[in-house]
Biopython code that builds the backbone (N, CA, C, O; Angstrom):
import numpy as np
from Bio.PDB.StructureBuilder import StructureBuilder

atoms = [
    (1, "UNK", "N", (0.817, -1.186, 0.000)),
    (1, "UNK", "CA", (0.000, 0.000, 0.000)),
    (1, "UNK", "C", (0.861, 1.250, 0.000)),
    (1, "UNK", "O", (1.886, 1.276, 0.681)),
    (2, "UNK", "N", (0.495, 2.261, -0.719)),
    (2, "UNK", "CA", (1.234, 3.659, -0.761)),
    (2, "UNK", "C", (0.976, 4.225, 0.514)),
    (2, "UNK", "O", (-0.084, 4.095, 1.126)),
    (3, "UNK", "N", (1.814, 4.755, 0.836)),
    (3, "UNK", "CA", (2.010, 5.400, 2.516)),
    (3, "UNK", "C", (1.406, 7.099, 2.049)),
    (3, "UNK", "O", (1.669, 7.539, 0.930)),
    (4, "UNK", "N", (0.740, 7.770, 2.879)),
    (4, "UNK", "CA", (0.077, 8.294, 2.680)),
    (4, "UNK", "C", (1.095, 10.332, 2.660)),
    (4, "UNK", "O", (1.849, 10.819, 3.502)),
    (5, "UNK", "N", (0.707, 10.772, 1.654)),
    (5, "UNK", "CA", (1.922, 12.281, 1.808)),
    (5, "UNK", "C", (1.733, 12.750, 3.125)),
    (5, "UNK", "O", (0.694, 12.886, 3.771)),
    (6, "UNK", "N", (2.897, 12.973, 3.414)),
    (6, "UNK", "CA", (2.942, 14.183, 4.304)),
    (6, "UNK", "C", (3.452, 15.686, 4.288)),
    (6, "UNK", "O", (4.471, 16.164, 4.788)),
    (7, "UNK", "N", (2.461, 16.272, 3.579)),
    (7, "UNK", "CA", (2.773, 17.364, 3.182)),
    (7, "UNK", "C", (3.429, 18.799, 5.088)),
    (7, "UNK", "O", (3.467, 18.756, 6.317)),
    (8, "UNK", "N", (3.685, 19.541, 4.177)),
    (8, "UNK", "CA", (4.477, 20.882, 5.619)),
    (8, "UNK", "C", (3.201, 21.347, 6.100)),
    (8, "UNK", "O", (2.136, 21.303, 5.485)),
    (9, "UNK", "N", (3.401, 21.781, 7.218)),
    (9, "UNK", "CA", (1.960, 22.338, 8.047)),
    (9, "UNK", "C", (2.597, 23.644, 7.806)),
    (9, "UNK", "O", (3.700, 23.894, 8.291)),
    (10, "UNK", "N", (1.741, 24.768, 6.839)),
    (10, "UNK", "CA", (1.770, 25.760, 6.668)),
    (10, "UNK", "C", (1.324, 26.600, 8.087)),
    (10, "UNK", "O", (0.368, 26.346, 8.821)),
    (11, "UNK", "N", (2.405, 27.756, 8.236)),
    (11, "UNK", "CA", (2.016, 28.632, 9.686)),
    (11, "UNK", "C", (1.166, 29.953, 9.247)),
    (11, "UNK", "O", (1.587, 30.463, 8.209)),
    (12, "UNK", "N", (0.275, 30.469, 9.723)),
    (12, "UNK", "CA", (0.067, 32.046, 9.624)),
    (12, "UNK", "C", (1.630, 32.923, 9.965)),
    (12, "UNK", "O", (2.347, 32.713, 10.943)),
    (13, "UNK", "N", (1.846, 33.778, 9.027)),
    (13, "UNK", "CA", (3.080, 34.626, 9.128)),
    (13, "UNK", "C", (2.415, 36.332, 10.041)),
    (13, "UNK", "O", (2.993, 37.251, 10.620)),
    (14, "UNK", "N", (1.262, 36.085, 9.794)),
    (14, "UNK", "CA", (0.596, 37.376, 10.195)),
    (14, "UNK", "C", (0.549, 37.468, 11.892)),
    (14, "UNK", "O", (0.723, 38.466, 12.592)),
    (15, "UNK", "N", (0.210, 35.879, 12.360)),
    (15, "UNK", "CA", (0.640, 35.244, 13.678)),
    (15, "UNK", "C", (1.543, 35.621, 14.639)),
    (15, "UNK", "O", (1.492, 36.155, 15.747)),
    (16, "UNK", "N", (2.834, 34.961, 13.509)),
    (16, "UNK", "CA", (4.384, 34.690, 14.307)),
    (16, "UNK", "C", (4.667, 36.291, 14.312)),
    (16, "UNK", "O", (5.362, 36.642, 15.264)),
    (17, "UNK", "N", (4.214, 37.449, 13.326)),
    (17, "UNK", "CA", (4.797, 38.668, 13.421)),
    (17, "UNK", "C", (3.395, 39.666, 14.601)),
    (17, "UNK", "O", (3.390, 40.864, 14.884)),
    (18, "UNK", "N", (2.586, 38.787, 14.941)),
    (18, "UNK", "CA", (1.573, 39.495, 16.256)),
    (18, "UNK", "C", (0.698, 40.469, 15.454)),
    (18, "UNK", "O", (0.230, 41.354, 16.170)),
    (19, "UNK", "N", (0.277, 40.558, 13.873)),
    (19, "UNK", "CA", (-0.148, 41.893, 13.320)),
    (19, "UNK", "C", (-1.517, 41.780, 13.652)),
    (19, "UNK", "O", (-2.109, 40.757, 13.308)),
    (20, "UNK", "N", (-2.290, 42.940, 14.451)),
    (20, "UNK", "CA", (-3.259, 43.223, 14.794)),
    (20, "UNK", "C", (-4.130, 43.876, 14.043)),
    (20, "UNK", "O", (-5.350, 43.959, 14.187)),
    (21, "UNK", "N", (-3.027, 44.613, 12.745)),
    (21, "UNK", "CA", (-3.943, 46.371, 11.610)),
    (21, "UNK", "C", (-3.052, 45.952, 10.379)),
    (21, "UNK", "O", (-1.829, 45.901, 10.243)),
    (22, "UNK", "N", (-3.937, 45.714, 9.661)),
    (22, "UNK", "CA", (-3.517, 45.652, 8.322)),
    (22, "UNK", "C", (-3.863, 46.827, 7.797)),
    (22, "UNK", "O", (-4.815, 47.425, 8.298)),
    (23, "UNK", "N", (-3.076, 47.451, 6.556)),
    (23, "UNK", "CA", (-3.409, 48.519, 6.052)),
    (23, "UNK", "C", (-3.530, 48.629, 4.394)),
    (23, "UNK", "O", (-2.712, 48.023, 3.702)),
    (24, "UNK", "N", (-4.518, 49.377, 3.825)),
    (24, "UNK", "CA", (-4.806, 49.032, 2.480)),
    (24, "UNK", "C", (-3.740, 49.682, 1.558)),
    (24, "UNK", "O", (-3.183, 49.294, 0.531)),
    (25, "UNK", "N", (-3.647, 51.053, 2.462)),
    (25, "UNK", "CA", (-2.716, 51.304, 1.265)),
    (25, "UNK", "C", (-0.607, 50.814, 0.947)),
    (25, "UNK", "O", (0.402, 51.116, 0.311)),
    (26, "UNK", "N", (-1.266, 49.753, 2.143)),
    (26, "UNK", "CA", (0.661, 48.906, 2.029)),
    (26, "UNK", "C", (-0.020, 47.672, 1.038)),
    (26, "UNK", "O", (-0.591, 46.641, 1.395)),
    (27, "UNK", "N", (0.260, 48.176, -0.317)),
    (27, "UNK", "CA", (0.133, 47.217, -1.254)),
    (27, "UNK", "C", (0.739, 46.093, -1.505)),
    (27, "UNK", "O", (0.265, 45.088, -2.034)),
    (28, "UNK", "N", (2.301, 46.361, -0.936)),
    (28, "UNK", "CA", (3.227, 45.369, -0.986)),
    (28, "UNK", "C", (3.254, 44.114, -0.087)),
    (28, "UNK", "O", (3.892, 43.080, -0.283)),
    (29, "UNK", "N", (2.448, 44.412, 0.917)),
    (29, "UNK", "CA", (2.399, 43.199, 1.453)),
    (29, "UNK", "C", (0.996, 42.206, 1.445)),
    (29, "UNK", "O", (0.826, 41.040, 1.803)),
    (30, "UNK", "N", (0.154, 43.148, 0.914)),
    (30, "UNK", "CA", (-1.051, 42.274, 0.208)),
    (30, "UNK", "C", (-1.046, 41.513, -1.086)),
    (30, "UNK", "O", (-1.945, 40.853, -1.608)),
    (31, "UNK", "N", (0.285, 41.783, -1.511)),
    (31, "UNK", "CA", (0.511, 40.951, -2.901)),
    (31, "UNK", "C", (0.249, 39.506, -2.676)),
    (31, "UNK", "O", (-0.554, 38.809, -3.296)),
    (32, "UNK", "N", (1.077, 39.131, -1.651)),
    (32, "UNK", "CA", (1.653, 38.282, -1.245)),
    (32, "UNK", "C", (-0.051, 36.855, -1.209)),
    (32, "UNK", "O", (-0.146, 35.637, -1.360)),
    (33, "UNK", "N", (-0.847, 37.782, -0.980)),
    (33, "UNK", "CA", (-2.076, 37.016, -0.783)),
    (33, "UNK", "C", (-3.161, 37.222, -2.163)),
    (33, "UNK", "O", (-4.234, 36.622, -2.226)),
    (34, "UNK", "N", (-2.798, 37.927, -2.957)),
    (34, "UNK", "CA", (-3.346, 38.111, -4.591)),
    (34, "UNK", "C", (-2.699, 37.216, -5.033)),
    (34, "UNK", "O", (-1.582, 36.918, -4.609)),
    (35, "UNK", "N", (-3.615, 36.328, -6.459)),
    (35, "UNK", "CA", (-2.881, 35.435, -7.646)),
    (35, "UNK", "C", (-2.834, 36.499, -8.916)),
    (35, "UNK", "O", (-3.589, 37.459, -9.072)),
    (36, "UNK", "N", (-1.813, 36.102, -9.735)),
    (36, "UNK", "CA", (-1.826, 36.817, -10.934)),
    (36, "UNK", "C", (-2.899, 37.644, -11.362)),
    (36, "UNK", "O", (-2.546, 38.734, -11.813)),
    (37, "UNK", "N", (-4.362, 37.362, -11.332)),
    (37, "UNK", "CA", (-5.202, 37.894, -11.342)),
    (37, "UNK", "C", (-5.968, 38.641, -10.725)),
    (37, "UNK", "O", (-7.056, 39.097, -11.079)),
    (38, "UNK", "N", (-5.249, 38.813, -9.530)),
    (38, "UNK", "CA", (-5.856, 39.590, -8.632)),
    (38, "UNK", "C", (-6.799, 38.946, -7.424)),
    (38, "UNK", "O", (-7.133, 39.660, -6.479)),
    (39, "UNK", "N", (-7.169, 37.691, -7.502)),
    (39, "UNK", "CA", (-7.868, 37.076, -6.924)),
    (39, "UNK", "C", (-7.327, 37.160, -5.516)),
    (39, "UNK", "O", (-6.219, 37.640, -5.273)),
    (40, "UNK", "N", (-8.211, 36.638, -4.519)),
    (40, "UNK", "CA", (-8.122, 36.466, -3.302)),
    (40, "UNK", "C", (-7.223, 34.670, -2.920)),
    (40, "UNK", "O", (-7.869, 33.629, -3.039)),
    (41, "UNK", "N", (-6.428, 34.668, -2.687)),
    (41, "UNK", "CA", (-6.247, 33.604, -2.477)),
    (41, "UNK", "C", (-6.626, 32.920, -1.015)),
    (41, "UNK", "O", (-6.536, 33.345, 0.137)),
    (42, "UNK", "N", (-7.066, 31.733, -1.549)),
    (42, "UNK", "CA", (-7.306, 30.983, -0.200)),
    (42, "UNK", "C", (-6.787, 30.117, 1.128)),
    (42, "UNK", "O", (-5.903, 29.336, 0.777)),
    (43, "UNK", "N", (-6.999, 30.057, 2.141)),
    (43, "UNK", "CA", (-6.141, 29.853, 3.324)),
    (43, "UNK", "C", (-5.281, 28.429, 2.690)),
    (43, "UNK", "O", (-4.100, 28.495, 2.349)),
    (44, "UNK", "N", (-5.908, 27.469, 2.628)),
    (44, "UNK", "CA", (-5.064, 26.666, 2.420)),
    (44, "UNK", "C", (-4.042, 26.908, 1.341)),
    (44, "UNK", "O", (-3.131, 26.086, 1.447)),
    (45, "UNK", "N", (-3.911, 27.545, 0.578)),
    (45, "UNK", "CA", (-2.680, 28.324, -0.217)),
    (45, "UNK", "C", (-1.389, 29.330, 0.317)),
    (45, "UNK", "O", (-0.267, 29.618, -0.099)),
    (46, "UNK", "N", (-2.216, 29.670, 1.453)),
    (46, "UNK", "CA", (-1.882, 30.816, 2.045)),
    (46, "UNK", "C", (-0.975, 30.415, 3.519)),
    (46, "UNK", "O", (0.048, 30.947, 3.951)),
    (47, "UNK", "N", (-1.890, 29.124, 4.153)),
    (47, "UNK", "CA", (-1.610, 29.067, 5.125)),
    (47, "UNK", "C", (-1.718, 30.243, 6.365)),
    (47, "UNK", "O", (-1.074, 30.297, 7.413)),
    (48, "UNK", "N", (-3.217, 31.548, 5.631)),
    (48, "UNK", "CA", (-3.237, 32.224, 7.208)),
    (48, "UNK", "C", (-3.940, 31.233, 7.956)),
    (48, "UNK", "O", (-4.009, 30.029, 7.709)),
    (49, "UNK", "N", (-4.519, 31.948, 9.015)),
    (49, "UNK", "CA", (-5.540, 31.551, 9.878)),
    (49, "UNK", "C", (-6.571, 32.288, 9.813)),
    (49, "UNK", "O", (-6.528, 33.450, 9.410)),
    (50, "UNK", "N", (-8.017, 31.477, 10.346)),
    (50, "UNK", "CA", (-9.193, 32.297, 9.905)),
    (50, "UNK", "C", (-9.332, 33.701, 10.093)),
    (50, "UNK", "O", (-9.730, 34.311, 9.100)),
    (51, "UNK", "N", (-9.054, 34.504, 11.334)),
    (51, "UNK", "CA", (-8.722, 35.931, 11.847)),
    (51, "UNK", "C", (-8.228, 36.388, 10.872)),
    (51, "UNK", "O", (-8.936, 36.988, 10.063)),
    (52, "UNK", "N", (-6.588, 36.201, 10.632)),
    (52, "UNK", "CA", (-6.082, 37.018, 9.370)),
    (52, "UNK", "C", (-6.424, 37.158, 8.543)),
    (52, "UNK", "O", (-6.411, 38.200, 7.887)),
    (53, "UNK", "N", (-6.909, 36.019, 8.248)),
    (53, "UNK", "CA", (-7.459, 35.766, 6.281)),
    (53, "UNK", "C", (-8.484, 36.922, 5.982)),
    (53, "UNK", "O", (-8.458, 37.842, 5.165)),
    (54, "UNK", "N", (-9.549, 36.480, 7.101)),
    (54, "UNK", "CA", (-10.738, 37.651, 6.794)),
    (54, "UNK", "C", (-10.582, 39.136, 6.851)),
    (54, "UNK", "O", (-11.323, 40.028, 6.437)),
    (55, "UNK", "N", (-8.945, 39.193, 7.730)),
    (55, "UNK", "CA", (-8.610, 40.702, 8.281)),
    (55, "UNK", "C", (-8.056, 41.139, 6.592)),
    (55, "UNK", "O", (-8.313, 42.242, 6.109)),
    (56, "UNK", "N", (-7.212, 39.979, 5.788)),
    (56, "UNK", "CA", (-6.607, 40.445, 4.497)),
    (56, "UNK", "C", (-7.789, 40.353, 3.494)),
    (56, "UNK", "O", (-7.761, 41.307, 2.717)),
    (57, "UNK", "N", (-8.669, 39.621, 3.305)),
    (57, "UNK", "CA", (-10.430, 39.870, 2.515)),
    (57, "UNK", "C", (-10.537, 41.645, 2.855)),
    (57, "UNK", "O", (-10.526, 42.505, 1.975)),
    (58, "UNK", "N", (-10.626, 41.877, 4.159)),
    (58, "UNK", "CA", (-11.450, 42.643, 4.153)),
    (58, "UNK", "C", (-10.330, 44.252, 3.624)),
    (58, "UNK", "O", (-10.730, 45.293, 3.103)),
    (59, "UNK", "N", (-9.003, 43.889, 3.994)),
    (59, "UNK", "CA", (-7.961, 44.929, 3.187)),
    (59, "UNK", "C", (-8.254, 45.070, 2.038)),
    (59, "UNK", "O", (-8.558, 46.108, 1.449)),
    (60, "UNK", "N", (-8.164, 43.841, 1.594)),
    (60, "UNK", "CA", (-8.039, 44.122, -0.100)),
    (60, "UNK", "C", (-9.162, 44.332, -0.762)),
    (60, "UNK", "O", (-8.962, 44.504, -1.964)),
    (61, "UNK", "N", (-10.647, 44.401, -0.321)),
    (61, "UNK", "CA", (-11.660, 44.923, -0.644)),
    (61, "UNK", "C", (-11.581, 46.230, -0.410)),
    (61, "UNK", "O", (-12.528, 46.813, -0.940)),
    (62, "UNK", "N", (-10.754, 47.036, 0.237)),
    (62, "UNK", "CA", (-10.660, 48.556, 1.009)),
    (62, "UNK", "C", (-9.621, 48.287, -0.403)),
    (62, "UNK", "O", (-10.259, 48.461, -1.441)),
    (63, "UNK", "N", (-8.914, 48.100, -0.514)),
    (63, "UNK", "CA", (-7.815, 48.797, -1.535)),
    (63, "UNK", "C", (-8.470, 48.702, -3.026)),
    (63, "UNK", "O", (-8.213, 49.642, -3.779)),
    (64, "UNK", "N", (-9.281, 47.664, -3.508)),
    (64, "UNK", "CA", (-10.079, 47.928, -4.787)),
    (64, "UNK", "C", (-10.392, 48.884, -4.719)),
    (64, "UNK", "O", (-10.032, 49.813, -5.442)),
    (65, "UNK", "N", (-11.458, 48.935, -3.469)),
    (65, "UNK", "CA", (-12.635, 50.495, -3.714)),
    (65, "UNK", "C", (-12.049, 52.021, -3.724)),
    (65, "UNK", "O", (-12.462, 53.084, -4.186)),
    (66, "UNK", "N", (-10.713, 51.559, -2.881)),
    (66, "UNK", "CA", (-9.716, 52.760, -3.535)),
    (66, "UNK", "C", (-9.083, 53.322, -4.259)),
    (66, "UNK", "O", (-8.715, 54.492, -4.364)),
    (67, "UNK", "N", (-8.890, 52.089, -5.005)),
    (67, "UNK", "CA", (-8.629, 52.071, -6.763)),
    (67, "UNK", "C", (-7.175, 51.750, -6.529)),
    (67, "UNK", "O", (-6.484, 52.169, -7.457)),
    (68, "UNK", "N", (-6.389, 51.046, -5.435)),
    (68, "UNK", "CA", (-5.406, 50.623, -5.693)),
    (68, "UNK", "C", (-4.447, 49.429, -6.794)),
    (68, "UNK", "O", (-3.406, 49.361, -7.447)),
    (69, "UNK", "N", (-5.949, 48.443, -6.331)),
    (69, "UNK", "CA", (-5.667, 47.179, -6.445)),
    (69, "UNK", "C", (-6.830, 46.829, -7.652)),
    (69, "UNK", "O", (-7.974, 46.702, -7.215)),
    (70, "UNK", "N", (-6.701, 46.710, -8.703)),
    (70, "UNK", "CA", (-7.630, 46.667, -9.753)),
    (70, "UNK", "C", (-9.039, 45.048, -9.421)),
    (70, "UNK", "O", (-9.063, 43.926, -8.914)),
    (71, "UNK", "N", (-9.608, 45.654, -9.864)),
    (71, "UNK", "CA", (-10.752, 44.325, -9.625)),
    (71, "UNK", "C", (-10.175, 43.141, -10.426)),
    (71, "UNK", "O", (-9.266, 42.435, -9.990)),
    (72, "UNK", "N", (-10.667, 42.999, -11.427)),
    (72, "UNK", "CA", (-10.174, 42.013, -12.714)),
    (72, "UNK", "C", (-9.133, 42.648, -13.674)),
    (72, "UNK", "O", (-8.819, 43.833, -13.782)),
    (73, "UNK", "N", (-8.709, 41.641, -14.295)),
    (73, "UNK", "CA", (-7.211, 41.799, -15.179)),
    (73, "UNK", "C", (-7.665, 41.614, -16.552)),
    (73, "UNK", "O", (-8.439, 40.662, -16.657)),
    (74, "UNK", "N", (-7.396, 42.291, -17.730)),
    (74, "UNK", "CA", (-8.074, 41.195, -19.263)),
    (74, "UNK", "C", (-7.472, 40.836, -19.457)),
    (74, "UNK", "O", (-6.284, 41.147, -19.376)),
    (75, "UNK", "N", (-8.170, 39.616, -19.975)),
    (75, "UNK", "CA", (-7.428, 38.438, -20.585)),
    (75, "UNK", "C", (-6.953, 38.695, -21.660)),
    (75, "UNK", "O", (-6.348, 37.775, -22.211)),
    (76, "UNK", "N", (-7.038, 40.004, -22.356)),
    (76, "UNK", "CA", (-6.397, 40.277, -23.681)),
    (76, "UNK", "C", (-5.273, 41.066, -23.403)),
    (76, "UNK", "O", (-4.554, 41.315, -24.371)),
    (77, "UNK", "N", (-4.902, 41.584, -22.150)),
    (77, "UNK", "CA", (-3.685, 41.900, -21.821)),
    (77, "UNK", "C", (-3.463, 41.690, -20.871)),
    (77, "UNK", "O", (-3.763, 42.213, -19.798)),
    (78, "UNK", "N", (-2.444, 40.234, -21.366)),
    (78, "UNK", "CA", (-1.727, 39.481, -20.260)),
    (78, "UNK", "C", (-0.223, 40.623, -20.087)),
    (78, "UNK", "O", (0.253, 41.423, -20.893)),
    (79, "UNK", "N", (0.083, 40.351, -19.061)),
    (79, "UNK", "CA", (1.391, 40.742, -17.955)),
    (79, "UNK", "C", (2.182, 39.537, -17.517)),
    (79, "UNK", "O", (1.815, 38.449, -17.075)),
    (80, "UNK", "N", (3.003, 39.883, -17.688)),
    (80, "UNK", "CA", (3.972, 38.784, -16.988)),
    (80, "UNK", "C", (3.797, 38.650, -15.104)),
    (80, "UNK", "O", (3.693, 37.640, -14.408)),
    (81, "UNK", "N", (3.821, 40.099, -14.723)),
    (81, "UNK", "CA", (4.127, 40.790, -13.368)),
    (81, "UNK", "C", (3.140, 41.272, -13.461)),
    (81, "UNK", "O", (3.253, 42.194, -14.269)),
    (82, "UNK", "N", (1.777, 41.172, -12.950)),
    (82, "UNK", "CA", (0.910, 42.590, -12.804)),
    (82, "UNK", "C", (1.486, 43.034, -11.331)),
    (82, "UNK", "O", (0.633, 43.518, -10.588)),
    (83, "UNK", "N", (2.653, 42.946, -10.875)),
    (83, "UNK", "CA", (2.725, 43.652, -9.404)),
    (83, "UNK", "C", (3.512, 44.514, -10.049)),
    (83, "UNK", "O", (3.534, 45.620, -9.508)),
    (84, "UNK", "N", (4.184, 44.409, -11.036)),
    (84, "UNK", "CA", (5.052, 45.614, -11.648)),
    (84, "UNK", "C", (4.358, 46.650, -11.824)),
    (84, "UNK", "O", (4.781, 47.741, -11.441)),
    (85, "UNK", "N", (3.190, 46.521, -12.419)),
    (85, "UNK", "CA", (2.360, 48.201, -12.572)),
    (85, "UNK", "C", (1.692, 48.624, -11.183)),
    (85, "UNK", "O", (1.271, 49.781, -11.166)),
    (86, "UNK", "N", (1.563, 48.046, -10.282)),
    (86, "UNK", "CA", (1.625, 48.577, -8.706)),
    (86, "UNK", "C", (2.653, 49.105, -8.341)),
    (86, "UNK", "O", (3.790, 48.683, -8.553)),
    (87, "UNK", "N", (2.293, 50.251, -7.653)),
    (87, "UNK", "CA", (3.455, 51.176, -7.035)),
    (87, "UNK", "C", (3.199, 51.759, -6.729)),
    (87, "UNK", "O", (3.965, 52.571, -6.208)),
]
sb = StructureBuilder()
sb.init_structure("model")
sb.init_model(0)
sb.init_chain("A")
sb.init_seg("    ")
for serial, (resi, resn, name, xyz) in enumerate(atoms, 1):
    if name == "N":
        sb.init_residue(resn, " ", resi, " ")
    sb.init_atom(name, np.array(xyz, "f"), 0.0, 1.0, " ", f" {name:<3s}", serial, name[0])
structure = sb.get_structure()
């Protein structure tokens, strides 16, 4: 019988660093939780924890409506980097 994976137990980083206030307009560290497309990525990708996750949902919904962080990307103009045109 195949022995079963044992994949790494992903940690919350938001955790080990105690962050209580996330902020919308620090774009650079909300990347980190966007996919190429801008999407929200999900905990098990992410490895936050439920607290953070919803604390970074609810950032990066504050940074769309601010017009930081674009909603959707077209598919007719792909980017290699869309974090490159953030800044």
């Amino acid at each position: 019988m195949a022995e079963k994976r044992r994949f790494k137990k992903r940690y919350c980083k938001y955790c080990e660093r105690k962050t209580d206030f996330m902020d919308y307009k620090d774009i650079s560290s909300l990347k980190f939780s966007l996919s190429e497309r801008y999407k929200i990525m999900p905990r098990r990708l992410t490895g936050n924890c439920k607290r953070h996750q919803d604390m970074i949902a609810k950032t990066i919904k504050q940074a769309r409506a601010a017009a930081l962080i674009p909603y959707t990307v077209s598919r007719k103009a792909v980017v290699l980097t869309p974090f490159e045109e953030i800044k």
